[in-house]
C-alpha positions as CSV (number, residue, x, y, z in Angstrom):
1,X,0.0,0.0,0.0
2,X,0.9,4.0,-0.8
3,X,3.0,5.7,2.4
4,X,0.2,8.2,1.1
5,X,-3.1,6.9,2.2
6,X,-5.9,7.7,-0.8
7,X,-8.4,9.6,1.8
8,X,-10.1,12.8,1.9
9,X,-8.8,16.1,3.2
10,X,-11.2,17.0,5.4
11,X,-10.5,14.8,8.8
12,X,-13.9,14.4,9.9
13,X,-15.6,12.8,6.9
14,X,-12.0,10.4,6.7
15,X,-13.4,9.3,10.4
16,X,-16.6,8.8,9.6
17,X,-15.8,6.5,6.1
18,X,-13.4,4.9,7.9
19,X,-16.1,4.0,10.9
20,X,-18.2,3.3,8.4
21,X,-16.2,0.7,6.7
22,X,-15.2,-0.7,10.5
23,X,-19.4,-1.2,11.3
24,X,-20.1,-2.9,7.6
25,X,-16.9,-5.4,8.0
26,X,-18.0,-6.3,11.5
27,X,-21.9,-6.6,10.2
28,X,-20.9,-8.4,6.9
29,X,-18.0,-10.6,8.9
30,X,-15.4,-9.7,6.2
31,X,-11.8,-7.8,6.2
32,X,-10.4,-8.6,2.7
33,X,-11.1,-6.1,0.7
34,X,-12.5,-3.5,3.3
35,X,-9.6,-1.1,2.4
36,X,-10.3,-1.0,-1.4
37,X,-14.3,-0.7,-0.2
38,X,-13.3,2.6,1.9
39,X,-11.2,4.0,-1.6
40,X,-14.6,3.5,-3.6
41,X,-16.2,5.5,-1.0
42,X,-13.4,8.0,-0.9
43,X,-13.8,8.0,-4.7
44,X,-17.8,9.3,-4.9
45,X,-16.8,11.8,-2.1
46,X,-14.3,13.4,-4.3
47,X,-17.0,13.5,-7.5
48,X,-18.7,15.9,-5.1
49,X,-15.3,17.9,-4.2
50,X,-14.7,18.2,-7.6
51,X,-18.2,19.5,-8.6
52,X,-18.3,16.4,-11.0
53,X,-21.4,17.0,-13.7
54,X,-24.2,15.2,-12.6
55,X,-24.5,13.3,-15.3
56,X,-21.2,11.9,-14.9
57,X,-21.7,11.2,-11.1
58,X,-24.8,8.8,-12.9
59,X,-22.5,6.6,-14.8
60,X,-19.8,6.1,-12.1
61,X,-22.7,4.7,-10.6
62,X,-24.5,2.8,-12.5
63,X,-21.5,1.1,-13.8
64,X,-20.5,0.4,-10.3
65,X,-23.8,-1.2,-9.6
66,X,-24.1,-2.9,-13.2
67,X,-20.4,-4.4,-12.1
68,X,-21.8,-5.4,-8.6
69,X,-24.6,-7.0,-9.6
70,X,-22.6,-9.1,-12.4
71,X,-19.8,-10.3,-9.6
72,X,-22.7,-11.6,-7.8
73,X,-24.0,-13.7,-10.4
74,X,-20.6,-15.0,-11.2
75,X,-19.7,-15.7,-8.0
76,X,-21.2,-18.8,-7.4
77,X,-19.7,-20.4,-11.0
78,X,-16.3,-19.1,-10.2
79,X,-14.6,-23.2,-10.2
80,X,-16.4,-23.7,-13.7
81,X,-13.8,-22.6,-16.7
82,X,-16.2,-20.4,-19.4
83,X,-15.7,-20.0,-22.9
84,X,-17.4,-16.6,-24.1
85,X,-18.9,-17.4,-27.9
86,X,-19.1,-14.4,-30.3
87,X,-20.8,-14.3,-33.4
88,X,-23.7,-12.7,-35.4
89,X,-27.1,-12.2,-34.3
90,X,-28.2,-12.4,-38.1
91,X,-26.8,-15.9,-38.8
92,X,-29.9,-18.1,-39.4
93,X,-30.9,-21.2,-37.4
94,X,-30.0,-23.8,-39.1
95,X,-27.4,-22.4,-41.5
96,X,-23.6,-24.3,-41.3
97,X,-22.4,-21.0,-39.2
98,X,-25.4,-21.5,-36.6
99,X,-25.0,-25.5,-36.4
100,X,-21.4,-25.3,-35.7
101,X,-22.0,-22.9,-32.8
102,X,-24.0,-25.2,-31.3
103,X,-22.3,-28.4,-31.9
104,X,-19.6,-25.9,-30.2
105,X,-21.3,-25.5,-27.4
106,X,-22.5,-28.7,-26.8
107,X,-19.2,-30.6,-26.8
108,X,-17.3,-27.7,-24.5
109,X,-20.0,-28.8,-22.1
110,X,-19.7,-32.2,-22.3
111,X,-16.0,-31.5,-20.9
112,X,-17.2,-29.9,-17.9
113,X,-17.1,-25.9,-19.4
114,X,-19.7,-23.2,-19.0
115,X,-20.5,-21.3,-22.2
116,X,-21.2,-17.1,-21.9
117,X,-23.1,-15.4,-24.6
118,X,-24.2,-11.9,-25.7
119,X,-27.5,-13.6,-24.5
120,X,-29.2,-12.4,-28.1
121,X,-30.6,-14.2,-31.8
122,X,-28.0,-15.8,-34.1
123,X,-24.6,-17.9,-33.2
124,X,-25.5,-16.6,-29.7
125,X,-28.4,-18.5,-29.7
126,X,-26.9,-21.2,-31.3
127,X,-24.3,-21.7,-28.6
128,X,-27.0,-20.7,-26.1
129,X,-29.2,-24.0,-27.6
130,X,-26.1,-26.3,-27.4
131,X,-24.8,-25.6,-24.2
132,X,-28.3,-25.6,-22.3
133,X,-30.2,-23.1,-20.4
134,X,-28.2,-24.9,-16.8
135,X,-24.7,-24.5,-18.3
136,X,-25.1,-21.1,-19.9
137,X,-24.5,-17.2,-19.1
138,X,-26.2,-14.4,-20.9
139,X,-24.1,-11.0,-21.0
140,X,-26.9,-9.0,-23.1
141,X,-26.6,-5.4,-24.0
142,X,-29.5,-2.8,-23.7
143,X,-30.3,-1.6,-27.7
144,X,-32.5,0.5,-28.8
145,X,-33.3,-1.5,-32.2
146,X,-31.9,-5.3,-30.7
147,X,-31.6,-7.1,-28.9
148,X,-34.1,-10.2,-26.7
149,X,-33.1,-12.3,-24.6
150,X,-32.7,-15.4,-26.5
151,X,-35.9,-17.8,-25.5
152,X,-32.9,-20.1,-23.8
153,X,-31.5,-17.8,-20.9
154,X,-34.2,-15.3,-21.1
155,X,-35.7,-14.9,-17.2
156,X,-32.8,-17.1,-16.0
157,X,-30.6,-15.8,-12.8
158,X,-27.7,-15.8,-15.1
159,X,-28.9,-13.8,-17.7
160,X,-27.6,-9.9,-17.1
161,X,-28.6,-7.0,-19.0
162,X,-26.3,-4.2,-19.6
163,X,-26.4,-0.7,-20.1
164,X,-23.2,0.4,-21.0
165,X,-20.8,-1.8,-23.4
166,X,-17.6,-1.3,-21.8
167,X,-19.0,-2.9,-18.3
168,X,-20.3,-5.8,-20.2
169,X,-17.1,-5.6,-22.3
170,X,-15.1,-6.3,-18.9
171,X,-17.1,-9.1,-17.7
172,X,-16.4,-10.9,-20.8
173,X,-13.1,-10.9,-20.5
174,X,-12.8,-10.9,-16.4
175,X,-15.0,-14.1,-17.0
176,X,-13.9,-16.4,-20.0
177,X,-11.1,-18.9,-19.6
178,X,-11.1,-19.2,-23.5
179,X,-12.9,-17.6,-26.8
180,X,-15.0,-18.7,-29.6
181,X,-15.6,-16.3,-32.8
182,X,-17.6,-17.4,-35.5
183,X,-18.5,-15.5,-38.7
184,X,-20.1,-12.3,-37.4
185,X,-20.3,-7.9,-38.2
186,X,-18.3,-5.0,-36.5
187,X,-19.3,-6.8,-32.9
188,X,-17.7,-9.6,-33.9
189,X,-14.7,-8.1,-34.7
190,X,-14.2,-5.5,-32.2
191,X,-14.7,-8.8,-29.3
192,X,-12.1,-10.4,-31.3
193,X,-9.9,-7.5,-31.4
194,X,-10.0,-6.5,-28.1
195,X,-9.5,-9.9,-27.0
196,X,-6.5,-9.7,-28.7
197,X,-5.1,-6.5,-28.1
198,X,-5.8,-7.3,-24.1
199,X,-4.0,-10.0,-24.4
200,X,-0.9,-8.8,-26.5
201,X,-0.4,-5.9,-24.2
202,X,-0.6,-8.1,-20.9
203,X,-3.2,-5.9,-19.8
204,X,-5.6,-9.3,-20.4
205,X,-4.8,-13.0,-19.2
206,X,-3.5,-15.4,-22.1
207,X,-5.9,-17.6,-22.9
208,X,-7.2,-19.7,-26.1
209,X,-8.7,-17.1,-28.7
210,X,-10.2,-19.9,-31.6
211,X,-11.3,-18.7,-34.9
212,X,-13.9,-21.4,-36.0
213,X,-15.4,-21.0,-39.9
214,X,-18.2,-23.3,-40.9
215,X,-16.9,-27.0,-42.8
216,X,-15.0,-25.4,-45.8
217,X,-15.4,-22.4,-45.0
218,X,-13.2,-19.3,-45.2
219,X,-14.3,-16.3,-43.1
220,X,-11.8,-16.8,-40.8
221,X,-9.5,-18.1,-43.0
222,X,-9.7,-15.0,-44.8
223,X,-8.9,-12.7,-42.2
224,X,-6.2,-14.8,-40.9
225,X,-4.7,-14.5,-44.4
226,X,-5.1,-10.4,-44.4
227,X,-3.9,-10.0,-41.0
228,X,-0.5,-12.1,-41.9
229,X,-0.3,-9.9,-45.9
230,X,-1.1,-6.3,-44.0
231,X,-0.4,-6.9,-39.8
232,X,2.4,-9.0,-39.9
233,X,4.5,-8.6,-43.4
234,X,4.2,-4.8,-43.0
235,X,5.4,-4.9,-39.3
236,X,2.4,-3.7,-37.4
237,X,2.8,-7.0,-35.2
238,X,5.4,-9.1,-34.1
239,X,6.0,-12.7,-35.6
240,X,5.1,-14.6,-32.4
241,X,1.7,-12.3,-32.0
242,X,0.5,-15.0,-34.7
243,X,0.4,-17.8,-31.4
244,X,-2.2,-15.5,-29.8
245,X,-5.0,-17.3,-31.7
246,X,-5.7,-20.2,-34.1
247,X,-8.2,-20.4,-36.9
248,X,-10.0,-24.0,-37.5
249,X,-13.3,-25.0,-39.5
250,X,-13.3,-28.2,-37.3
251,X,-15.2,-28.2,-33.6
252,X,-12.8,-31.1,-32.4
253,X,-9.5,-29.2,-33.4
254,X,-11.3,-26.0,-31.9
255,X,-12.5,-27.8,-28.6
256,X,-9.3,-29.8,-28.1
257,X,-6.8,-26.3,-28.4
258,X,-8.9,-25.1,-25.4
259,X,-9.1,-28.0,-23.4
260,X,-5.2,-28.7,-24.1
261,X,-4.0,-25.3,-23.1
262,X,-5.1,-25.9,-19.8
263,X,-4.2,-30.0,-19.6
264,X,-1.0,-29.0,-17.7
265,X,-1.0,-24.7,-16.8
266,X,-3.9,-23.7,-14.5
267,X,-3.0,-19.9,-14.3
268,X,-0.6,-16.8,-13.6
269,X,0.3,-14.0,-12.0
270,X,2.7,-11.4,-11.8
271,X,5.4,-11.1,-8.6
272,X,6.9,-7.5,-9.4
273,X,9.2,-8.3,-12.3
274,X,8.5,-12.5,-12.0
275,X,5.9,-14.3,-14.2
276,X,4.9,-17.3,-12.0
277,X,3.2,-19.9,-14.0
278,X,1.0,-22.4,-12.2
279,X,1.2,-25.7,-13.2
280,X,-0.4,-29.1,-12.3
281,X,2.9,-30.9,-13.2
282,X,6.4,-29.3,-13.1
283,X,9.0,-30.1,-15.1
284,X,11.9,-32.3,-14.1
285,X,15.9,-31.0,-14.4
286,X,15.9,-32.3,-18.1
287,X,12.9,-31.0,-19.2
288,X,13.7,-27.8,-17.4
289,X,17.1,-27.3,-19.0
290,X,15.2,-28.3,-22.4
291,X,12.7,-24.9,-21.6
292,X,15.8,-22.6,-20.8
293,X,17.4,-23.2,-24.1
294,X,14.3,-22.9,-25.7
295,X,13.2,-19.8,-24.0
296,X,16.1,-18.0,-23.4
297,X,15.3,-15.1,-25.0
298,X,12.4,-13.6,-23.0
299,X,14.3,-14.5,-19.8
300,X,16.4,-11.1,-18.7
301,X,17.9,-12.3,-15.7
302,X,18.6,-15.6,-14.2
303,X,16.8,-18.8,-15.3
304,X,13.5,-20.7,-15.5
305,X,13.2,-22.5,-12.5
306,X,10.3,-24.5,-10.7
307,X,9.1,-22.9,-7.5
308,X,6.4,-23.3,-4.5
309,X,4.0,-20.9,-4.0
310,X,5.6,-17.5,-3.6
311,X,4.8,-15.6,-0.2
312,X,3.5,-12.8,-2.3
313,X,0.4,-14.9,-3.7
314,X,-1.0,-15.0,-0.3
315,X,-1.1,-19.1,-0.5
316,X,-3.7,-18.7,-3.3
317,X,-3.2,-22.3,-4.9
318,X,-0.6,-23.7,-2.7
319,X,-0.8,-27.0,-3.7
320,X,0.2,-26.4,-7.1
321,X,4.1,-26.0,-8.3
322,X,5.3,-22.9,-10.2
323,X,7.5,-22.5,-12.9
324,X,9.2,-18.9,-12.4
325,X,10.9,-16.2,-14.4
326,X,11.9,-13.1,-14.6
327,X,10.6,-11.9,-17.6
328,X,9.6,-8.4,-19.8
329,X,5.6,-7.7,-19.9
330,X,6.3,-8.1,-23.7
331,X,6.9,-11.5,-25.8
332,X,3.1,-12.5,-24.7
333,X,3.6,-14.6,-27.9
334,X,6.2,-16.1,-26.3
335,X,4.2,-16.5,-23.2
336,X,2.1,-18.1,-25.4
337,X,4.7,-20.6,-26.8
338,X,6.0,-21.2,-23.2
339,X,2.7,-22.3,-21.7
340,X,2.0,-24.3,-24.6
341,X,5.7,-26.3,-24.1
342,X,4.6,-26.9,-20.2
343,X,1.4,-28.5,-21.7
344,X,3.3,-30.8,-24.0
345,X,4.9,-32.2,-20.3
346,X,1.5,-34.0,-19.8
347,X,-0.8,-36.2,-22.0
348,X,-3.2,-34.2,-24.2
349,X,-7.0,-34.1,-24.1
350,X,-9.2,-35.0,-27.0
351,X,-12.8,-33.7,-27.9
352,X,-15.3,-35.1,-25.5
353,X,-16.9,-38.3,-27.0
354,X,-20.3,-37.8,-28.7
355,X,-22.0,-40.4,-25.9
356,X,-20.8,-38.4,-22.9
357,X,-23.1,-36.8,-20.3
358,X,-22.9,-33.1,-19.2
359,X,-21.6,-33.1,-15.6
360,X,-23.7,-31.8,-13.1
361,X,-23.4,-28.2,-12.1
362,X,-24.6,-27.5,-8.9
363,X,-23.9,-23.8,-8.0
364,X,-24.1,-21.9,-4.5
365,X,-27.5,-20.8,-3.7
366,X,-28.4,-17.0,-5.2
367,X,-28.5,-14.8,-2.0
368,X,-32.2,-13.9,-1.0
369,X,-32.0,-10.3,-2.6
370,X,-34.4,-10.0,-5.3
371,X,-32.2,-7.3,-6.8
372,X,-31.1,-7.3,-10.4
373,X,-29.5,-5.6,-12.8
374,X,-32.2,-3.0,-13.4
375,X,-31.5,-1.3,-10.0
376,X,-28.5,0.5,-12.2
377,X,-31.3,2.4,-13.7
378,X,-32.5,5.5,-12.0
């Protein structure tokens, strides 16, 4: 924490947050998170110090409480990896795009995965329909000409409905453990390219980002080619920005890239200037050597070595092993590349067979608020 405490000038109103904060953390029986709690309050304090426009103050807060109200519904699913599925609303049921969304859909869930949607008509739908109402989130936006709640999640708990895109924009991406475009408009896109540019910047987790086209088709395909002719060959990217996603007009090569990038590495996390990867199986002092000479050039000091928990995760995973380094933000290609060689440690998964059940998902009980997502309206 800052030597300089974020707080109020005025003495009296610090006491009374801070008292404030005290009497909800004894009510509510929590302390993690109390300090970041008073900073929010500290925060809509200052909009009225700085004579904030009114209609400013109104979106701070209904973002806040559109954000709020989304954590809660998440909360409950938060051991259940997601894939968020992206597509057009236009694509026709029926049509190759629309049944590959669902045959999508329906196979991640066979493997144990939750599927998120825009929650609308189309390949959301689609994915919707193949995932089931039970294993599915709906993340729909508030338009003025579209769209409905798809008749799948439409009325259930986990469908939310968003004002603003940028709050719904971060719940896709604080959410999904993977993503799925198919063929789809300027939506479409901008998901995909944000995913993307999130990712390459290591302002986002890296995770699977799978292009999937129809049988034969070449949507993807298409734009893969253009961003190698114009992105790559004119040096807008960097060669190993290409590993950040993977195009495929086959479900089973689309499913089994997601389900493999997690067979061995579980997650990450920054330690200052130390990536810690965490791992199901570490590497032993021959495949460990193998991943030094391999990766040698996004280490910049020492080596890759295999590590407990650090102190500075707070024992978050314990159990697991960590492969350390000391490493630049940048190379998330690279990243990429490494995580994928810790996979190749362990056996990979193949595509869920088409006689397997969906596991059971059994999440926490909603609390007994009735409150929703409309209470961010005035």
């Amino acid at each position: 924490m800052s030597s300089r405490r974020y707080q109020l000038q005025d003495p009296e109103l610090n006491q009374s947050v801070e008292d404030l904060v005290e009497r909800a953390s004894e009510l509510y029986g929590v302390e993690v998170g109390a300090e970041y709690v008073r900073e929010i309050l500290v925060t809509g304090l200052r909009l009225l110090h700085d004579g904030a426009a009114p209609s400013d103050i109104r979106l701070t807060n209904n973002a806040l409480k559109e954000l709020r109200h989304a954590f809660r519904v998440f909360s409950p699913y938060a051991h259940h990896r997601k894939v968020a599925v992206f597509g057009s609303s236009r694509t026709k049921a029926g049509s190759p795009d629309w049944e590959q969304a669902r045959l999508f859909a329906e196979k991640i869930v066979l493997a144990g995965w939750m599927v998120i949607t825009g929650a609308g008509s189309g390949i959301m739908a689609a994915a919707q329909g193949g995932a089931g109402r039970e294993a599915s989130f709906g993340v729909n936006i508030r338009l003025p000409f579209e769209q409905a709640a798809n008749e799948v999640i439409a009325d259930d708990h986990k469908l939310i409905n968003f004002r603003y895109f940028f709050t719904r924009k971060l719940i896709f991406v604080k959410e999904a453990h993977a993503i799925a475009l198919f063929p789809g408009g300027f939506g479409t896109h901008d998901e995909g390219n944000e995913a993307l540019t999130l990712i390459q910047t290591g302002k986002g987790e890296i995770l699977p980002v799978v292009f999937i086209d129809r049988p034969g088709g070449s949507y993807w395909k298409d734009w893969s080619a253009y961003v190698n002719t114009h992105f790559y060959e004119e040096g807008f990217i960097s060669p190993e920005d290409l590993s950040l996603f993977s195009v495929t007009d086959d479900v089973g090569t689309a499913i089994s890239e997601i389900l493999n990038f997690y067979s061995n590495y579980q997650s990450s996390r920054w330690v200052h200037d130390r990536l810690v990867l965490r791992v199901h199986q570490a590497p032993n002092d021959e495949e460990l050597d193998q991943l030094n000479a391999d990766f040698k050039d996004i280490v910049v000091e020492g080596e890759i070595e295999v590590s407990e928990g650090l102190p500075q995760e707070g024992g978050e995973m314990a159990e697991l092993p960590r492969v350390v380094l000391r490493c630049g933000r940048g190379k998330r290609g690279r990243i990429r590349r490494l995580i994928d060689a810790l996979n190749e440690l362990v056996p990979h998964v193949s595509s869920p067979p088409a006689e397997a059940s969906p596991p059971e998902i059994l999440p926490e009980p909603m609390p007994d608020s009735a409150e929703t997502a409309e209470d961010a309206e005035d």
